[in-house]
C-alpha positions in Angstrom: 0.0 0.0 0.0 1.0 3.6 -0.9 2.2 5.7 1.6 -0.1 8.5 -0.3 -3.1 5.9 0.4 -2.1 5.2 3.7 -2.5 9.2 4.4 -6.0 9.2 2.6 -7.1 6.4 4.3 -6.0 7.9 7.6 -8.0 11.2 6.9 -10.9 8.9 7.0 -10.0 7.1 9.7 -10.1 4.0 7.9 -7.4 1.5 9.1 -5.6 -1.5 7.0 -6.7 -5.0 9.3 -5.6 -7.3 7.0 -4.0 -7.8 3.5 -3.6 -11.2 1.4 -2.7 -11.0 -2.1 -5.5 -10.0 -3.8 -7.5 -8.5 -0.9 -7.4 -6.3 2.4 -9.5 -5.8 5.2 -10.3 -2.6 5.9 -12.3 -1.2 8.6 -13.4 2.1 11.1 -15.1 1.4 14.4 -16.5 -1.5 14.6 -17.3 -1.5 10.1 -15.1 -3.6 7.9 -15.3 -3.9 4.4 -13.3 -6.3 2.1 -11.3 -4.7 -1.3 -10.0 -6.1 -4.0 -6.3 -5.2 -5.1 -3.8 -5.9 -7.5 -0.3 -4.5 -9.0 -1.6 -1.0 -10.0 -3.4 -0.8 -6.4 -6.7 -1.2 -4.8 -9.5 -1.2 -7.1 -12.8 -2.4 -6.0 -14.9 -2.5 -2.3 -16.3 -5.8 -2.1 -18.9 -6.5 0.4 -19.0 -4.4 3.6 -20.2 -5.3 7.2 -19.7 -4.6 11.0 -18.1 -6.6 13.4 -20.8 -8.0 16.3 -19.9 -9.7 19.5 -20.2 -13.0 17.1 -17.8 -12.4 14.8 -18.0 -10.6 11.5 -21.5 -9.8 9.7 -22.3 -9.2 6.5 -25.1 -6.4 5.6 -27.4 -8.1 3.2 -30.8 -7.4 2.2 -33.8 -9.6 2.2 -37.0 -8.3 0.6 -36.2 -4.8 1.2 -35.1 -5.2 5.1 -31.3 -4.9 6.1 -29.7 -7.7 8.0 -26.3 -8.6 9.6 -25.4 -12.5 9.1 -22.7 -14.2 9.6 -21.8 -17.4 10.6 -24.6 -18.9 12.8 -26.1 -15.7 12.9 -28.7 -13.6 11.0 -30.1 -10.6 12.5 -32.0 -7.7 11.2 -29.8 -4.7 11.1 -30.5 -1.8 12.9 -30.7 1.7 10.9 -27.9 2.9 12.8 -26.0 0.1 11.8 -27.2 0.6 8.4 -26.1 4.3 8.6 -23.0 3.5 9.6 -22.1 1.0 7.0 -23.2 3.3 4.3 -21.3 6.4 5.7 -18.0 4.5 6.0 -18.5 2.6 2.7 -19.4 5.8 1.0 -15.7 7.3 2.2 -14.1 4.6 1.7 -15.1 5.1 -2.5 -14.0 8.3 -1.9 -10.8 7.4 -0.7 -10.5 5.3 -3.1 -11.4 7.2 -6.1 
């Protein structure tokens, strides 16, 4: 990773968890989202999610109503926790840009 993307990501608040070869984990609070990199750098957000007290969720919708599953869990989301996805998914596009 860049040091100039480190410094965007930072003015976001968006911290590097993890990275593998052709993904990283990146996150704020308690929101993660999974991107996809390669040679020339990050280029896409793949799916976003929070972590819970069981483990990482996934935000997925089912007829029109948010939830957070993950494994051995499935809960409807909250529309804080919605917010809060969208906010930090929508800067990290920005970042990313």
């Amino acid at each position: 990773m860049s040091p100039d993307l480190r410094a965007r990501l930072a003015g976001y608040r968006i911290q590097l968890l993890s990275e593998a070869r052709e993904f990283s984990i990146l996150a704020r609070e308690n929101c993660f989202a999974l991107v996809h990199h390669g040679e020339s750098g990050m280029r896409g957000i793949g799916s976003s999610g929070m972590m819970t007290g069981n483990g990482l969720a996934w935000l997925v919708w089912r007829d029109g109503q948010p939830h957070l599953v993950g494994k051995g869990t499935d809960v409807p989301a909250l529309p804080a926790e919605v917010e809060a996805i969208r906010r930090f998914s929508q800067d990290l596009k920005a970042v990313l840009a």
